[in-house]
VEXDREN-2710 file (C-alpha; in Angstrom, 1 decimal):
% VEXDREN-2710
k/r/px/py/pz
1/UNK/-17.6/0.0/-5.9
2/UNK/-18.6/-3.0/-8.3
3/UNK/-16.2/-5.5/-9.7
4/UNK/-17.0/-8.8/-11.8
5/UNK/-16.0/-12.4/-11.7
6/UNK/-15.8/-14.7/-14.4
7/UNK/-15.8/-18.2/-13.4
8/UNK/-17.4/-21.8/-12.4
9/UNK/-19.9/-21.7/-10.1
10/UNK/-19.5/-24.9/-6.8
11/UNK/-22.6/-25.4/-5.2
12/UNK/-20.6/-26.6/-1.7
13/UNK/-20.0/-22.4/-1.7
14/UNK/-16.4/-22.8/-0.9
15/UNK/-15.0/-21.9/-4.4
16/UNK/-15.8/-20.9/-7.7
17/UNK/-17.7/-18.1/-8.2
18/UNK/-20.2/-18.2/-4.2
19/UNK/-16.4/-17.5/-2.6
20/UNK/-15.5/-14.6/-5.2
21/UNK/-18.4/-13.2/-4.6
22/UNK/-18.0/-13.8/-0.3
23/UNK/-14.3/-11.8/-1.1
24/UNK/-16.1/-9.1/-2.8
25/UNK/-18.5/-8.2/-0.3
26/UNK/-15.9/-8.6/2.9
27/UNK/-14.3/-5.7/1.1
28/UNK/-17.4/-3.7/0.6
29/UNK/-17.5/-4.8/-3.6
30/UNK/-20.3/-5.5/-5.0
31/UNK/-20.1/-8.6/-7.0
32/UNK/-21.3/-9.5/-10.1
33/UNK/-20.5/-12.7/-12.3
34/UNK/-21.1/-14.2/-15.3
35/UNK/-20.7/-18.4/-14.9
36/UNK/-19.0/-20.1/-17.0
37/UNK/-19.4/-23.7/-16.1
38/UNK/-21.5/-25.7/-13.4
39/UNK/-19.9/-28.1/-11.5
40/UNK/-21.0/-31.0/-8.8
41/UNK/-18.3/-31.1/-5.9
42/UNK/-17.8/-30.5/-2.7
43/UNK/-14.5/-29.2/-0.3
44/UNK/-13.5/-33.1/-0.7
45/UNK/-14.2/-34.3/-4.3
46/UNK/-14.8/-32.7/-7.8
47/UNK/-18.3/-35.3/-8.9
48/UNK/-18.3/-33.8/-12.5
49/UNK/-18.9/-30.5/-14.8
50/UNK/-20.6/-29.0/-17.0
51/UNK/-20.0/-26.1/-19.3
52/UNK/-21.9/-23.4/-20.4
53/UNK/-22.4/-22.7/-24.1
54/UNK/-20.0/-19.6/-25.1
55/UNK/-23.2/-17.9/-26.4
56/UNK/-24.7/-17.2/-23.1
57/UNK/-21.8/-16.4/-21.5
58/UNK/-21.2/-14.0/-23.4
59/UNK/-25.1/-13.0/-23.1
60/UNK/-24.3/-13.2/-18.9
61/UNK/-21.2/-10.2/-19.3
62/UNK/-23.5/-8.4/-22.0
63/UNK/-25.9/-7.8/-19.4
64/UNK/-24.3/-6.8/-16.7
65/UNK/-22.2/-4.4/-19.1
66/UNK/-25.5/-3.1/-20.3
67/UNK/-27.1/-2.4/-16.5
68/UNK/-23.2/-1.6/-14.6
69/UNK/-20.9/-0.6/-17.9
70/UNK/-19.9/2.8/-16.1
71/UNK/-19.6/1.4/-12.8
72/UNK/-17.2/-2.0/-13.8
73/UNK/-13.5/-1.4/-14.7
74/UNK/-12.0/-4.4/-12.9
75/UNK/-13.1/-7.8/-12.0
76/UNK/-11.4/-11.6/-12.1
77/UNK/-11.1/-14.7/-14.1
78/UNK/-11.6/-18.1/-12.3
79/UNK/-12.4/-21.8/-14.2
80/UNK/-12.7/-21.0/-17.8
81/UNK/-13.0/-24.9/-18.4
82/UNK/-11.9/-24.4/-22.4
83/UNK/-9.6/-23.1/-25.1
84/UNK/-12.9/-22.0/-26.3
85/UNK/-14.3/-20.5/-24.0
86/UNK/-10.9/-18.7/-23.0
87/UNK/-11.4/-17.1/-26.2
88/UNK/-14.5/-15.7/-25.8
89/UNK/-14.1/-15.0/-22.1
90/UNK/-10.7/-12.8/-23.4
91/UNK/-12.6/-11.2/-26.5
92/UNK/-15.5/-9.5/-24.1
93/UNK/-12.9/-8.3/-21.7
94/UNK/-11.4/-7.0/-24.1
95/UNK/-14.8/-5.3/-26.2
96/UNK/-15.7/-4.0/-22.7
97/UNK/-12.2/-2.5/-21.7
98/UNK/-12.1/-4.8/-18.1
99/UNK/-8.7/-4.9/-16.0
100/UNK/-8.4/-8.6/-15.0
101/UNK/-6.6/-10.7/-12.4
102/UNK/-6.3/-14.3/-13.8
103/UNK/-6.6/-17.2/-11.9
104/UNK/-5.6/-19.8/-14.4
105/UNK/-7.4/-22.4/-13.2
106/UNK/-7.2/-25.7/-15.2
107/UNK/-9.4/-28.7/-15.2
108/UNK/-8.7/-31.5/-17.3
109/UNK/-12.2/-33.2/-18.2
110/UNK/-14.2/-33.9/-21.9
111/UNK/-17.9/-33.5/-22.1
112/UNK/-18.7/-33.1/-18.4
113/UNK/-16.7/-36.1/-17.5
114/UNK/-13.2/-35.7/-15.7
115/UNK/-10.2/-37.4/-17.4
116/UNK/-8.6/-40.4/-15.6
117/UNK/-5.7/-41.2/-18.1
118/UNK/-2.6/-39.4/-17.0
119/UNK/-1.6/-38.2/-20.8
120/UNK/-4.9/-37.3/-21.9
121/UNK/-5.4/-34.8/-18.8
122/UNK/-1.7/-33.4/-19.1
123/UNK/-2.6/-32.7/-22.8
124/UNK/-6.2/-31.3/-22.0
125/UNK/-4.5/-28.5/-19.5
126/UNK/-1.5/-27.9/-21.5
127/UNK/-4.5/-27.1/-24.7
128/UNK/-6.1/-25.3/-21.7
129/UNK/-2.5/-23.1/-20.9
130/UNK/-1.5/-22.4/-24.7
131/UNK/-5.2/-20.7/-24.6
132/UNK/-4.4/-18.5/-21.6
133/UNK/-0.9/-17.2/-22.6
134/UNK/-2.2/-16.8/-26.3
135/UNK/-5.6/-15.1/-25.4
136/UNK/-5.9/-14.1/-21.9
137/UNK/-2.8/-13.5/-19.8
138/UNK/-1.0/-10.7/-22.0
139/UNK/-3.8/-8.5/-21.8
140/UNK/-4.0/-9.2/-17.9
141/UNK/-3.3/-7.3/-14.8
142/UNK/-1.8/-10.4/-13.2
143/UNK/-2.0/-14.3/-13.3
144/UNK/-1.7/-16.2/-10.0
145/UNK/-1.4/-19.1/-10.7
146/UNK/-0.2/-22.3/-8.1
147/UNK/2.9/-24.3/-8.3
148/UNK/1.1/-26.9/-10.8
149/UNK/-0.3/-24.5/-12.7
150/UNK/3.0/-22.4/-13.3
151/UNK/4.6/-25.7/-14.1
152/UNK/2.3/-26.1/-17.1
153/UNK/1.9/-22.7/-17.9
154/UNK/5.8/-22.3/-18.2
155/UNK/7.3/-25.8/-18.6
156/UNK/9.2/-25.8/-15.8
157/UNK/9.2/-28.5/-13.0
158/UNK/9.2/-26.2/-9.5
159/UNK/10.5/-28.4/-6.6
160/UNK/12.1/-25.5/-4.8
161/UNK/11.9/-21.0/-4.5
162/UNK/14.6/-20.8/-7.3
163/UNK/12.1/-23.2/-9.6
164/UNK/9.5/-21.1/-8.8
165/UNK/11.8/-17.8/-9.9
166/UNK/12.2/-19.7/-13.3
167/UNK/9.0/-19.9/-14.3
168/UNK/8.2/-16.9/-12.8
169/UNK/10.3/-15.1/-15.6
170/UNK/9.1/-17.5/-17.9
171/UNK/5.6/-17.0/-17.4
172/UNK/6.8/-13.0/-16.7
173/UNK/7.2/-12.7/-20.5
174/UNK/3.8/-12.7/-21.2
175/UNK/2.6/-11.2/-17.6
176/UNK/2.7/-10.2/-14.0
177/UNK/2.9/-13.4/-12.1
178/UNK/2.7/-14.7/-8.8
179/UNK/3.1/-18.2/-7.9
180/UNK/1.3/-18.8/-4.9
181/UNK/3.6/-20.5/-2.3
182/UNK/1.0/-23.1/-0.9
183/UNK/3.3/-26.0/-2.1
184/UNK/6.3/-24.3/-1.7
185/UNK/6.7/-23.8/2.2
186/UNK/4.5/-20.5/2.0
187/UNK/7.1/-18.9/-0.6
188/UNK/5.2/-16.6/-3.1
189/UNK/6.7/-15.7/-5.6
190/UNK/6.2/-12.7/-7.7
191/UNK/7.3/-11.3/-11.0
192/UNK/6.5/-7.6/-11.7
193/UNK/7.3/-6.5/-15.6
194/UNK/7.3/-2.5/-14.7
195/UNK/10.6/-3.6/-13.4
196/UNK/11.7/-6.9/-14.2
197/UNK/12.3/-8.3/-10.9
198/UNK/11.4/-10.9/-9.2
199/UNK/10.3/-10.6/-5.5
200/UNK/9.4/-13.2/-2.4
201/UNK/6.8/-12.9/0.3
202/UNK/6.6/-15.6/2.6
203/UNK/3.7/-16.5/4.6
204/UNK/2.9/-18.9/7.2
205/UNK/1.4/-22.4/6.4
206/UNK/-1.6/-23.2/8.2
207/UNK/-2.6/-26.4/9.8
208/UNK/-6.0/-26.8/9.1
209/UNK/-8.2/-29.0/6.2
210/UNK/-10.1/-25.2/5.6
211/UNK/-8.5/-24.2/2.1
212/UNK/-10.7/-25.3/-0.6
213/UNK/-10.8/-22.2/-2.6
214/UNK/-7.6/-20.3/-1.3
215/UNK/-6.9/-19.6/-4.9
216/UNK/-9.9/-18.2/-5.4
217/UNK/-10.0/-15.9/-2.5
218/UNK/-6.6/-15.0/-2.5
219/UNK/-7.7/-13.9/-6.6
220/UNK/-10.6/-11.9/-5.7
221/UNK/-9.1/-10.2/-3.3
222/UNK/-6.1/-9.0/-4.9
223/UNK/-8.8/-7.8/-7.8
224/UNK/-11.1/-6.4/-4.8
225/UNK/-8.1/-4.6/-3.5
226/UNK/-7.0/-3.0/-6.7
227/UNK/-10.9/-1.9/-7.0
228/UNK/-10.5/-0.1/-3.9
229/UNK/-7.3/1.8/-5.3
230/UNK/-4.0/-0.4/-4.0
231/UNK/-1.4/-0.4/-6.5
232/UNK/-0.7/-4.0/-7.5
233/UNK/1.7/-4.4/-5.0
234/UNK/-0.1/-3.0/-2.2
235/UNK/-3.1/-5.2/-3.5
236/UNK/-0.8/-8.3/-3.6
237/UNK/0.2/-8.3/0.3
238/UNK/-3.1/-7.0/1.9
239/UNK/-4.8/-10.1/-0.5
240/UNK/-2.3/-12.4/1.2
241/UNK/-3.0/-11.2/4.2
242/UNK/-6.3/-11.8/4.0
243/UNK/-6.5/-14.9/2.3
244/UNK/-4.1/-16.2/5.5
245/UNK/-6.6/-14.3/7.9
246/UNK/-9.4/-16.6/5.8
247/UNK/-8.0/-19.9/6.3
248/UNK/-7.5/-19.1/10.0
249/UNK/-10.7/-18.3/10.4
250/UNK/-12.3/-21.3/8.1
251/UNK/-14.6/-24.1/9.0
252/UNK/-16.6/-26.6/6.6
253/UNK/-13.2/-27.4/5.0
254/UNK/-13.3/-24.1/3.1
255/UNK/-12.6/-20.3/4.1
256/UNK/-14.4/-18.0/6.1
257/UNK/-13.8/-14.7/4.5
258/UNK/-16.6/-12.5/6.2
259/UNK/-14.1/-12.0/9.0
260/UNK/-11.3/-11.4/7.3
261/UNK/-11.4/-8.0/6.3
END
């Protein structure tokens, strides 16, 4: 089994692509990725970033298509860092016919520097949403994105569960969503389009500082699940499940995913 992640790549290993790629193997995947931006961080502060040029991405996914094309169907989307390089992230998935979860990650930076001015970084991420709901998310398997980035990605200010329900169907226009409940009192929130509802799963909040890269995780293994053959569904609780396993078993302020499986 083989699956893909596109994303950024955080040299502290506890998100980006190092803890897609940790999720992948704890399910017996093997990983391959194609980075789409470096970055200089650790679990406590984000230092900087730095793209890479849309070119060789798309030179990164060309090779692993040209070694693993009949063994890849499904893979991931992490920190696409762009509008631009949404767009060329969503026209390979497309050329190469991959089924994506999208982790709409949003960074609001200019040239490797991270914004500071409150209206130019809420106008960088909404560029940054317009790009996933026009390019990426309708031809997705599912977004997941967090309470801030459902707010941008559907307008709506989430406070509470029913919130979370509105921009769930908001967002559920364009593709199956959940809103992960880390800010909401361990509410998920999930809007399937094969039926048009909207369902909850609630999951216990963690005491601990070990979460940097829960979104990650929890994306990668909802896409290492569906690899394995869950229906979405399926995939959606055992990737909760074992993100919350994760966490428990975290240290170094980020996940600890080896034993979660």
């Amino acid at each position: 089994m083989m699956g893909i992640s596109i994303a950024g790549f955080d040299p502290s290993g506890g998100a980006g692509i190092i803890a897609d790629m940790k999720t992948f193997n704890a399910l017996g995947i093997h990983g391959t990725s194609a980075i789409t931006a470096l970055t200089a961080q650790n679990p406590n502060k984000v230092f900087s970033l730095m793209p890479i040029n849309g070119k060789y991405i798309e030179e990164q996914i060309d090779s692993i298509f040209d070694g693993y094309g009949d063994y890849i169907s499904y893979g991931k989307t992490g920190m696409l860092y762009s509008a631009e390089i949404i767009k060329t992230v969503a026209k390979k998935i497309k050329e190469y016919d991959i089924n994506v979860v999208v982790d709409p990650v949003m960074v609001a930076s200019a040239g490797g520097s991270l914004l500071k001015e409150e209206h130019k970084i809420q106008k960088a991420k909404e560029e940054i949403a317009n790009s996933f709901k026009k390019y990426l998310l309708p031809h997705c398997l599912i977004t997941t994105p967090n309470v801030h980035e459902a707010e941008i990605l559907s307008g709506i200010k989430i406070k509470t569960p029913e919130d979370a329900k509105k921009a769930a169907y908001k967002i559920g226009k364009i593709a199956n969503v959940i809103i992960t409940g880390g800010h909401l009192k361990g509410v998920n929130t999930i809007f399937n389009k094969s039926n048009n509802k909207i369902t909850t799963i609630k999951k216990p909040l963690i005491e601990t500082n070990n979460v940097h890269g829960s979104g990650c995780s929890f994306s990668a293994a909802l896409a290492g699940y569906i690899i394995r053959g869950s229906a979405l569904n399926e995939a959606i609780k055992k990737a909760l499940d074992f993100t919350e396993i994760a966490i428990k078993n975290g240290q170094y302020g980020t996940l600890n995913q080896i034993e979660s499986y």
